[in-house]
C-alpha positions as CSV (number, residue, x, y, z in Angstrom):
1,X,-139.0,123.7,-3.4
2,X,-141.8,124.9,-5.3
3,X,-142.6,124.8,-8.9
4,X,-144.1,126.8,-11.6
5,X,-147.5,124.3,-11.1
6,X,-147.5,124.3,-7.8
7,X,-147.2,127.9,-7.4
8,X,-150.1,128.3,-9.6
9,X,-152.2,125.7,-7.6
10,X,-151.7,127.7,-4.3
11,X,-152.7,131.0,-6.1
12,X,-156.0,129.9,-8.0
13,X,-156.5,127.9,-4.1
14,X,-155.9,131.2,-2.0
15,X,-158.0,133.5,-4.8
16,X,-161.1,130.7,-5.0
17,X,-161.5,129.9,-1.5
18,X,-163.1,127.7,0.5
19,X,-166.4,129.2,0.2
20,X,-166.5,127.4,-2.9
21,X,-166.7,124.3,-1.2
22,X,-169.1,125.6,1.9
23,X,-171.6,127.7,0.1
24,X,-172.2,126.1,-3.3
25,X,-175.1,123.6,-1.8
26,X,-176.9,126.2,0.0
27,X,-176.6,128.5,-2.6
28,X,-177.8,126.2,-5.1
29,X,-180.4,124.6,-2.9
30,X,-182.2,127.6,-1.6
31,X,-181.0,131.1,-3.6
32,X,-180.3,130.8,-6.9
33,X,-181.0,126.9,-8.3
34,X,-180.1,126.0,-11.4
35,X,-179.4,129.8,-11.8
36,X,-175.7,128.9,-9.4
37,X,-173.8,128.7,-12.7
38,X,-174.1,132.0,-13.6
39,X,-173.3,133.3,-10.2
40,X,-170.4,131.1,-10.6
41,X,-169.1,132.3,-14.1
42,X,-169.8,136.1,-12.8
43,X,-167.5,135.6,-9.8
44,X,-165.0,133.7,-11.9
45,X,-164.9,136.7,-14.6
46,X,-164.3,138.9,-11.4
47,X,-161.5,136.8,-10.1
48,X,-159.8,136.5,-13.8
49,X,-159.9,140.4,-13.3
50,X,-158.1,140.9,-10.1
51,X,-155.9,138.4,-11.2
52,X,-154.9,140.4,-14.2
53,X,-154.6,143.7,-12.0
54,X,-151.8,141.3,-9.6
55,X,-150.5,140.3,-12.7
56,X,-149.7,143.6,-13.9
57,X,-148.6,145.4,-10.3
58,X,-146.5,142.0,-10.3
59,X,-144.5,143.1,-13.5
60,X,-144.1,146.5,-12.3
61,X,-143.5,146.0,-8.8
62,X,-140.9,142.9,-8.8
63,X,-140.9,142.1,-5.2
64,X,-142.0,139.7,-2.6
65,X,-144.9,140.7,-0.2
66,X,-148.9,141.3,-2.2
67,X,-151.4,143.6,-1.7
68,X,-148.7,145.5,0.9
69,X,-146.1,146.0,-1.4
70,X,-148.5,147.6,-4.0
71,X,-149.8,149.4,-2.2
72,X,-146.8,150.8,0.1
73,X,-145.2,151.4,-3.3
74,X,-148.0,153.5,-4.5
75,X,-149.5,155.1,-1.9
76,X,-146.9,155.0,0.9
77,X,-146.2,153.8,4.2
78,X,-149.3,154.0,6.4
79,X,-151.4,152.6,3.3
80,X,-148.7,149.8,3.3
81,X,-149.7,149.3,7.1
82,X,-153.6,149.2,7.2
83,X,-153.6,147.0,3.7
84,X,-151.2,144.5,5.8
85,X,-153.0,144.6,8.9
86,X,-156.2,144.3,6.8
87,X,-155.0,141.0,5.0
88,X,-153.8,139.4,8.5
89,X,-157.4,140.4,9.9
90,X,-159.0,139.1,6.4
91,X,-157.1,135.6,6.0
92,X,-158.5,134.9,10.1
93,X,-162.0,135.9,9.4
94,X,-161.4,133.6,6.4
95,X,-160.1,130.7,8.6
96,X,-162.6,131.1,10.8
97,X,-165.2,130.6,7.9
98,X,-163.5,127.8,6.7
99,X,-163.2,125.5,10.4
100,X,-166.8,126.3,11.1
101,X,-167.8,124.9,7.7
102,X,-165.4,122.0,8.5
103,X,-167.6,121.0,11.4
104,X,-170.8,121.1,10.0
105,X,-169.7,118.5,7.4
106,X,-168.2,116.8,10.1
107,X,-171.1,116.5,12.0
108,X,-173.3,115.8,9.1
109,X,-170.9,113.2,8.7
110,X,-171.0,111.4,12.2
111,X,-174.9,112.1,12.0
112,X,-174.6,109.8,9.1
113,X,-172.8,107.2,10.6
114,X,-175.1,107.4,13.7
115,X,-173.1,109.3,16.2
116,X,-174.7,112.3,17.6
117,X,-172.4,115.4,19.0
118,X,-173.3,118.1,21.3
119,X,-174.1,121.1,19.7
120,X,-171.8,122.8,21.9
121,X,-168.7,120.9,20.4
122,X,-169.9,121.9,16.3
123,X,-171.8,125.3,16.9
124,X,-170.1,128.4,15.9
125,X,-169.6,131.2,18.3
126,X,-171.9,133.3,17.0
127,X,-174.3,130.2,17.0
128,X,-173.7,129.6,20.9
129,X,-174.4,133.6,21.8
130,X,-177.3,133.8,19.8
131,X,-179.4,130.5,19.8
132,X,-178.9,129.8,23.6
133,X,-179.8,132.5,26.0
134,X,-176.9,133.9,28.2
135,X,-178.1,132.2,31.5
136,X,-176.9,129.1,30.7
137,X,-172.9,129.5,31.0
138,X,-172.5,125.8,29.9
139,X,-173.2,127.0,26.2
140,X,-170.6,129.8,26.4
141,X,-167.7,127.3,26.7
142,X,-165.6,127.4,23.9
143,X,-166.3,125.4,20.4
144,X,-164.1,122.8,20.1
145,X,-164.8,121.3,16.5
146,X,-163.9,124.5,14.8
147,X,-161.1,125.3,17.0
148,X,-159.9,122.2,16.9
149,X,-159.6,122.3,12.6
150,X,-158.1,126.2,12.6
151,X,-155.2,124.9,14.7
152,X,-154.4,121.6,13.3
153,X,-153.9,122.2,9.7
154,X,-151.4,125.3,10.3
155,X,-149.4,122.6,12.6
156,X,-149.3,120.3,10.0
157,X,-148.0,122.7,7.5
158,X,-145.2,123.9,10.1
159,X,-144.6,120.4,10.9
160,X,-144.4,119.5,7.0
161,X,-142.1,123.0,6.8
162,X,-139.7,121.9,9.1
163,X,-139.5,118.2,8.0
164,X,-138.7,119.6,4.1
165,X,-135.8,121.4,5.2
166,X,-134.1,119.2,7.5
């Protein structure tokens, strides 16, 4: 069972993201320097404000569901519909984005340790269509580093579900 402070974990860990974690070098390194801090307290004071607005849609919508309850409950059933179907879409692309960042540390990682992977194995699809040219069909297999990441931490939380309860 969840608690208050885990509850609270998951919710400032789903509204942060992992872009946190995948951006903030390159950001810092090459955009914004020293100037990342700002960018950072901007985007917190914009999070703080969203949370606020669930906050207060929570208290006068108590029930069970997000952005698709608020907005069913507001602006009706087909609003309900595309704001569901727009978070399911949103939380892939957002996987997606997170297991492609996962293996580029991993192979920075193994580069560091002296083992060498195929770029074929770490690239992202959009890296394979549009670094390699289309005549080469080896490149357009699928990626397994990232595909590998977006399917194994879902099984583990399943896994860790169904252990919990029985």
């Amino acid at each position: 069972m969840l608690g208050a402070g885990s509850l609270v974990a998951l919710g400032v860990g789903v509204t942060i993201g992992a872009g946190l974690f995948s951006l903030t070098g390159v950001a810092a390194g090459s955009n914004a320097g020293p100037a990342v801090l700002i960018s950072f307290v901007l985007a917190a004071v914009a999070c703080a404000f969203a949370g606020l607005c669930y906050g207060e849609l929570a208290g006068m919508i108590p029930a069970a569901g997000s952005a698709y309850v608020y907005a069913y409950a507001a602006l009706g059933e087909l609003a309900g519909w595309i704001i569901g179907w727009d978070l399911v879409l949103e939380y892939t692309v957002g996987a997606s984005a997170v297991s492609v960042s996962w293996a580029r540390y991993m192979r920075s990682l193994l580069d560091g340790w002296g083992i060498h992977l195929s770029p074929r194995l770490t690239a992202s699809p959009f890296e394979v269509v549009w670094a390699w040219p289309v005549a080469s069909p080896s490149m357009a297999s699928p990626t397994c580093l990232p595909s590998s990441s977006s399917w194994y931490y879902p099984c583990c939380s399943c896994a860790g579900f169904r252990n919990r309860r029985g």
